[in-house]
C-alpha positions as CSV (number, residue, x, y, z in Angstrom):
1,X,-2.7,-48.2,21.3
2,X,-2.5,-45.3,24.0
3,X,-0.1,-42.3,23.6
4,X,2.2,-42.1,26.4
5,X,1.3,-38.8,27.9
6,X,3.4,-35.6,27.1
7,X,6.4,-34.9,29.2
8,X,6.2,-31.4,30.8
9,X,8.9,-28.8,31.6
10,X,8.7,-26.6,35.0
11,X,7.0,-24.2,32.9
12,X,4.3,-26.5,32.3
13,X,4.8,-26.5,28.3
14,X,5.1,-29.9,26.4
15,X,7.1,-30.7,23.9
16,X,4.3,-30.4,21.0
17,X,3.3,-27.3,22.6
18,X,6.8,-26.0,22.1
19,X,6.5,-27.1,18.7
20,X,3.7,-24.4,18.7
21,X,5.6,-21.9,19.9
22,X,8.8,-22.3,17.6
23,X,6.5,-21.9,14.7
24,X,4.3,-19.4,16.0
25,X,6.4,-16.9,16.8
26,X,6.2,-17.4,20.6
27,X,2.5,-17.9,20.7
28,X,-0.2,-20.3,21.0
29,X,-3.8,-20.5,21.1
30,X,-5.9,-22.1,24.6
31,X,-7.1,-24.8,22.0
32,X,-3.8,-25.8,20.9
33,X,-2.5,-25.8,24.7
34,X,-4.8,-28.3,25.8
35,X,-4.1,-30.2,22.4
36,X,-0.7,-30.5,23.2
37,X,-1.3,-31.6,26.7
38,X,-1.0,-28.5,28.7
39,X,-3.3,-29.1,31.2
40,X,-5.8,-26.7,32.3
41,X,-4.5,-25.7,35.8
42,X,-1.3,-24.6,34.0
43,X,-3.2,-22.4,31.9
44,X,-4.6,-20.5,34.2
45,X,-2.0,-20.0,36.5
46,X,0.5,-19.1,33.7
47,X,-2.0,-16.5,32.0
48,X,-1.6,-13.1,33.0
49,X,1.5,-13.8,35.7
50,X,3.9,-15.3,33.2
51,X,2.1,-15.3,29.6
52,X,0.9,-12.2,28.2
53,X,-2.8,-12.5,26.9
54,X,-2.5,-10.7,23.6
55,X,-6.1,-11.6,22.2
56,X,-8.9,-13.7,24.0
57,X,-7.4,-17.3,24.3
58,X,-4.4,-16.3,23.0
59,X,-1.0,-16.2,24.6
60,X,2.6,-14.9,23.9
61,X,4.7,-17.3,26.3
62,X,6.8,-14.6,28.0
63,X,5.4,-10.9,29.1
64,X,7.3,-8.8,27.0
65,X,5.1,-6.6,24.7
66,X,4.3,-8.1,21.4
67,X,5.9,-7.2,17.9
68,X,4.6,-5.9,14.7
69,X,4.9,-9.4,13.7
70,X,3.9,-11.3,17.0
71,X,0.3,-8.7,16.8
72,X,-0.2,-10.5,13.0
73,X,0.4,-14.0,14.1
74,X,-2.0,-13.3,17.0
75,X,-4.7,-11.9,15.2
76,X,-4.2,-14.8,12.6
77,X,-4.2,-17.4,15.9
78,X,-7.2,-15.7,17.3
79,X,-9.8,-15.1,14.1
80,X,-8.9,-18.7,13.0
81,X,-7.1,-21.4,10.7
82,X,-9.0,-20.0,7.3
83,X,-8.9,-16.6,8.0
84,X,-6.4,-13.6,6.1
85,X,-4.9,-10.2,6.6
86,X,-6.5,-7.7,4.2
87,X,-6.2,-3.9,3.6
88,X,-3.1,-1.6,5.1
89,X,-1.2,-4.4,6.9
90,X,-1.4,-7.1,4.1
91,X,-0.5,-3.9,1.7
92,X,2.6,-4.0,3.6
93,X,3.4,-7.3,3.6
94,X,3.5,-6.6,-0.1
95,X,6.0,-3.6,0.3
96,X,3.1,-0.8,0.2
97,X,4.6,2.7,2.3
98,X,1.8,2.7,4.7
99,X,1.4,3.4,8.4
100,X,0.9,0.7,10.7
101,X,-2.7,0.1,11.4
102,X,-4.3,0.1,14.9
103,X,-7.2,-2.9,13.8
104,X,-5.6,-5.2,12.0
105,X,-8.5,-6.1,9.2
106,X,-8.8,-10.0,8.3
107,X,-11.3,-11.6,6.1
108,X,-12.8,-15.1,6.8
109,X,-14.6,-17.6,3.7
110,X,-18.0,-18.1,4.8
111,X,-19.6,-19.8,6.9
112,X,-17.0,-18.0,9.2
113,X,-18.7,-15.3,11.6
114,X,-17.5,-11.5,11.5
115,X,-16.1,-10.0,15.2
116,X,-14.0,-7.8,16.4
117,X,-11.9,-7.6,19.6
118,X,-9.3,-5.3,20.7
119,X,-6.6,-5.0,17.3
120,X,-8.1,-7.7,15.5
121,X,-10.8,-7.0,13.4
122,X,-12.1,-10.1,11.0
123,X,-15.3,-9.9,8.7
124,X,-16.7,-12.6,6.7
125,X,-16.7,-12.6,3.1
126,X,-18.1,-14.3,0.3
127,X,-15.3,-12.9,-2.5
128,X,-13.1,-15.6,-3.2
129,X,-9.2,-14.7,-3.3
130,X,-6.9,-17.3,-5.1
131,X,-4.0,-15.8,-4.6
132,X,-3.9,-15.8,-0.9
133,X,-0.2,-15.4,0.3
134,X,1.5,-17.4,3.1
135,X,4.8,-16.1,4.7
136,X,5.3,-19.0,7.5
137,X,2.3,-18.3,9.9
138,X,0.9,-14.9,8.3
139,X,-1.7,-15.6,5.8
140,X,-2.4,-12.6,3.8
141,X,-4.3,-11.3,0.4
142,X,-4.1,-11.0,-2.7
143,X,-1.6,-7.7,-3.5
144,X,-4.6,-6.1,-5.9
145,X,-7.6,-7.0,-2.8
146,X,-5.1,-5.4,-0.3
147,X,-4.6,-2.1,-2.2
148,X,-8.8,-2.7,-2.7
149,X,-9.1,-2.9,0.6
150,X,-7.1,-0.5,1.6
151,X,-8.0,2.4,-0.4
152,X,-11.6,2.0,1.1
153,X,-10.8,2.7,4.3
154,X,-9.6,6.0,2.9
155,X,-11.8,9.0,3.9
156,X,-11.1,11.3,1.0
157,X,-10.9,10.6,-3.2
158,X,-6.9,12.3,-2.8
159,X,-5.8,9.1,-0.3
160,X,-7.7,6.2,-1.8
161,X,-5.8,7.8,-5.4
162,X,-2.3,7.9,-3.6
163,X,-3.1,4.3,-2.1
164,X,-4.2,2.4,-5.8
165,X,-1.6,4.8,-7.4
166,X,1.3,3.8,-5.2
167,X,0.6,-0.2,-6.0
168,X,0.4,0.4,-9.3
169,X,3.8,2.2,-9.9
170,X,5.3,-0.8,-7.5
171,X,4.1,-2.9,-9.6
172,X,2.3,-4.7,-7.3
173,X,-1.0,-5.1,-8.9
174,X,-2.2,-3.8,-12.8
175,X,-4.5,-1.2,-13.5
176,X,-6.5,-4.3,-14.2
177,X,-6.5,-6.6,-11.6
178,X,-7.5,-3.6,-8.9
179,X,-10.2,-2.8,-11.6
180,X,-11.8,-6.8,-11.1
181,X,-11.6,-6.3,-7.8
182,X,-13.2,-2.8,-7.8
183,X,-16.0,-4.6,-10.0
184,X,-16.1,-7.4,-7.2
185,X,-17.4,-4.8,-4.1
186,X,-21.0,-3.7,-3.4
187,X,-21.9,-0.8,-6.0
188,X,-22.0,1.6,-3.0
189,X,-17.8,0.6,-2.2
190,X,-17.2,0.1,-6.1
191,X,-18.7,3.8,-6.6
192,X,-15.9,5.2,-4.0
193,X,-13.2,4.0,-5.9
194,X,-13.6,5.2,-9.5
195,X,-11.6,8.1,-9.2
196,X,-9.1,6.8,-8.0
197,X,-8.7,4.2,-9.9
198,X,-8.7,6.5,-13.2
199,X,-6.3,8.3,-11.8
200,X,-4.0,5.0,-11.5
201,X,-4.5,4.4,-14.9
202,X,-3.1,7.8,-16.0
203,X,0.5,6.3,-15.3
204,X,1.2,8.7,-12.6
205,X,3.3,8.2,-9.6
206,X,1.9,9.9,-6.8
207,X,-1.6,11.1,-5.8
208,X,-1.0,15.2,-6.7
209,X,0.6,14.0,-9.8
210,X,-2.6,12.0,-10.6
211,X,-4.4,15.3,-9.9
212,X,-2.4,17.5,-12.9
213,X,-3.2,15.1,-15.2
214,X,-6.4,15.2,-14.8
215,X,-6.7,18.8,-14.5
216,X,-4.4,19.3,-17.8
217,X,-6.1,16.7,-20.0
218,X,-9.7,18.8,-20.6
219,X,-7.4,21.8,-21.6
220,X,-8.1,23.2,-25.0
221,X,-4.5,24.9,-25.4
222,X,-2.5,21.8,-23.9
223,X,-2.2,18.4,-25.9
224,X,-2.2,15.4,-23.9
225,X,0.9,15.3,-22.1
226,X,3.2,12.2,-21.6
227,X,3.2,10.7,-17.7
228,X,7.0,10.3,-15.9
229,X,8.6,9.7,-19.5
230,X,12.8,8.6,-19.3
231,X,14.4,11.7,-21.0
232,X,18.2,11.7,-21.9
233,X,20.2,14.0,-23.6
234,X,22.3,14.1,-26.7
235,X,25.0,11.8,-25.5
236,X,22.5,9.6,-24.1
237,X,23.1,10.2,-21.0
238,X,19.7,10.3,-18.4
239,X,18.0,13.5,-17.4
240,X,16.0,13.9,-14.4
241,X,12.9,12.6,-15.1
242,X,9.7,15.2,-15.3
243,X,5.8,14.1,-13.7
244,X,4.2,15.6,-17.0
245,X,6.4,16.4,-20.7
246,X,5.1,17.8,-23.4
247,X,7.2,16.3,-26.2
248,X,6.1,18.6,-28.8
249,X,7.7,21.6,-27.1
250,X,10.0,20.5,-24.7
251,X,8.2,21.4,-21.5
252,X,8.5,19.5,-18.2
253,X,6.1,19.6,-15.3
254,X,7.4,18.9,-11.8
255,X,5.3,18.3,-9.1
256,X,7.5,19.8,-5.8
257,X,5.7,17.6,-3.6
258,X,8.0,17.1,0.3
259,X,5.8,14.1,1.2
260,X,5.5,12.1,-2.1
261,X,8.9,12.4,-3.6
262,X,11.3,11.7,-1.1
263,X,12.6,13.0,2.4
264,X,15.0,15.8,3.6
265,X,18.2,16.1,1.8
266,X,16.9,13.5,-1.1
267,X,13.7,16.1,-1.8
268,X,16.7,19.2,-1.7
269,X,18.7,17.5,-4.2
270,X,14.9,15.9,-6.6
271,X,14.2,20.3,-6.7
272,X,17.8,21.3,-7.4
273,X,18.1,18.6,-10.0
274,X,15.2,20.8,-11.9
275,X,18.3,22.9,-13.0
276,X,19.6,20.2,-15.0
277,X,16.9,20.5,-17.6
278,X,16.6,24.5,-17.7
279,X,20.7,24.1,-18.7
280,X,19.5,22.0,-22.1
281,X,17.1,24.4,-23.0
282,X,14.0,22.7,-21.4
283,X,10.8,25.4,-19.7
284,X,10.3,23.7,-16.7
285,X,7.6,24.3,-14.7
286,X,6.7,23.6,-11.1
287,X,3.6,22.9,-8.8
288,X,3.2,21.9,-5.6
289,X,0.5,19.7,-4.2
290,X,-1.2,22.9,-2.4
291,X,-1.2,25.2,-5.4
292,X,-2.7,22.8,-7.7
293,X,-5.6,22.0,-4.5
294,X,-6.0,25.9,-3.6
295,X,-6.0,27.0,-7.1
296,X,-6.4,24.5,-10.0
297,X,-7.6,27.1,-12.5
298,X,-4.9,29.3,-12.0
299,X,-2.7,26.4,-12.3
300,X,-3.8,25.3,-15.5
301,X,-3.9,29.0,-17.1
302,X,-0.2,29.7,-16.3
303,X,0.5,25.7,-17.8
304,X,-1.3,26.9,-20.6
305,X,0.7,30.4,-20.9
306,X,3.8,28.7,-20.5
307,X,3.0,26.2,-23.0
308,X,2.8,29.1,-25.4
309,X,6.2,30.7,-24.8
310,X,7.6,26.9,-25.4
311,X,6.2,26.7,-28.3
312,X,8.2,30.2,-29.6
313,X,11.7,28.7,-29.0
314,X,12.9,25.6,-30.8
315,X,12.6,22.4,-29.2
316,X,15.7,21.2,-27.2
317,X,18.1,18.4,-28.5
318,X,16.9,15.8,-26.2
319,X,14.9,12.1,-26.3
320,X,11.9,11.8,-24.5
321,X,10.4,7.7,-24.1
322,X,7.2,7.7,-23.8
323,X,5.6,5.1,-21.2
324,X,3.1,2.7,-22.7
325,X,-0.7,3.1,-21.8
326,X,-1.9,0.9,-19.0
């Protein structure tokens, strides 16, 4: 039986090709034009004059400049019906606080070819993820292979930390799941992430805190401290809580960090809520990100000093819980 052929709109679009568009986010691929029974002459005359063409063979009906979104479907439409977001832009699809990337970096099962044009960046791979997400027509990995992926792109040890760290304390992927994956990569890309991905494991929040633990836990003087722990006073009532404690003494370790904690008048009220603890007794001590980077020796001796003077003075009436080791 022949199909009646499609009927066509002034614009040129069919009804199925409409159908495209309405789950596509306003775009549609060449392939899935002519599919649809766009004919080829309308093509042409449409791209560039009325479509804009956002990836080769790829077209958001209308010339207004793409969105966020409208750049992930494209790349998606353009690298092909298996392939997946990976690294910083899947990581925020999974709620990760990172900046928008300019290449948008997808992975393809093999036998699919690696390429790259314009944003769109896709790279076959022979790492099989089950637990692919799909949010209508954005395909993306797994939370644990984004974070992966994006703490390699990461030049230095501090930003692939503060990357594995953050998805941690989200609770977007265990210590363990971004350690399989870690074991997953070529030796040469596993290698790169080994620091970081202690550091993850150490329970802290942010990449500087991640750093004091690791300075403090060698010390000889200091005993192993206790990561973001709930404190709350005598009535029960919740305290501010500290980036290190040590529960023997009653000292707290604040890490005053502008970028990592919060933002204007939030990051004002995080340091005057230090105050809180000094009232009940607790020595509370504070470092900053660039202190502890300039000067980490320093930093631990006056830790280590304070620590000492805490340990003359009776231990506050207050209830520390400590976190559970990942």
């Amino acid at each position: 039986m022949t199909r009646a052929p499609e009927t066509t709109t002034p614009d040129g679009l069919t009804t199925d090709a409409r159908t495209y568009l309405a789950a596509q986010d306003g775009l549609i691929t060449r392939a899935q034009a002519l599919s649809s029974g766009v004919t080829k002459e309308t093509i042409r005359w449409r791209a560039g004059r009325h479509w804009r063409v956002v990836l080769p063979r790829t077209y958001l009906v209308g010339r207004e400049s793409p969105s966020e979104r409208q750049r992930l479907v494209a790349a998606l439409l353009w690298a092909g019906p298996r392939a997946y977001l990976t690294g910083d832009a899947a990581a925020r699809l999974h709620g990760m606080g990172l900046p928008a990337p300019p290449v948008l970096e997808m992975l393809t099962p093999w036998p699919g070819k690696s390429r790259h044009n314009g944003f769109a960046s896709v790279r076959r791979t022979l790492l099989d993820d089950v637990a692919i997400c799909t949010r209508g027509p954005i395909r993306y990995a797994s939370p644990a292979r984004s974070a992966v992926d994006a703490a390699l792109r990461r030049r230095s040890s501090r930003e692939r930390t503060a990357v594995l760290v953050e998805a941690v304390q989200r609770g977007l992927a265990s210590v363990e799941e971004l350690h399989e994956w870690t074991c997953r990569l070529r030796d040469r890309d596993g290698a790169q992430l080994v620091e970081a991905l202690d550091h993850a494991a150490t329970g802290a929040w942010s990449a500087p805190e991640a750093e004091l633990v690791a300075l403090v836990l060698p010390s000889s003087v200091l005993p192993e401290p206790w990561t973001t722990p709930p404190l709350r006073d005598a009535t029960g009532a919740a305290l501010l809580t500290p980036d290190l404690w040590f529960d023997d003494v009653g000292m707290a370790v604040l890490v005053h960090s502008f970028q990592y904690h919060s933002q204007g008048e939030d990051w004002v009220t995080t340091v005057e809520r230090d105050g809180d603890l000094t009232r009940l007794g607790v020595v509370v001590v504070g470092v900053t990100p660039t202190g502890l980077r300039r000067d980490g020796a320093g930093t631990l001796r006056r830790l280590e000093e304070t620590y000492a003077v805490a340990a003359r003075r009776p231990r506050p009436d207050l209830r520390a819980t400590r976190r559970p080791t990942r």
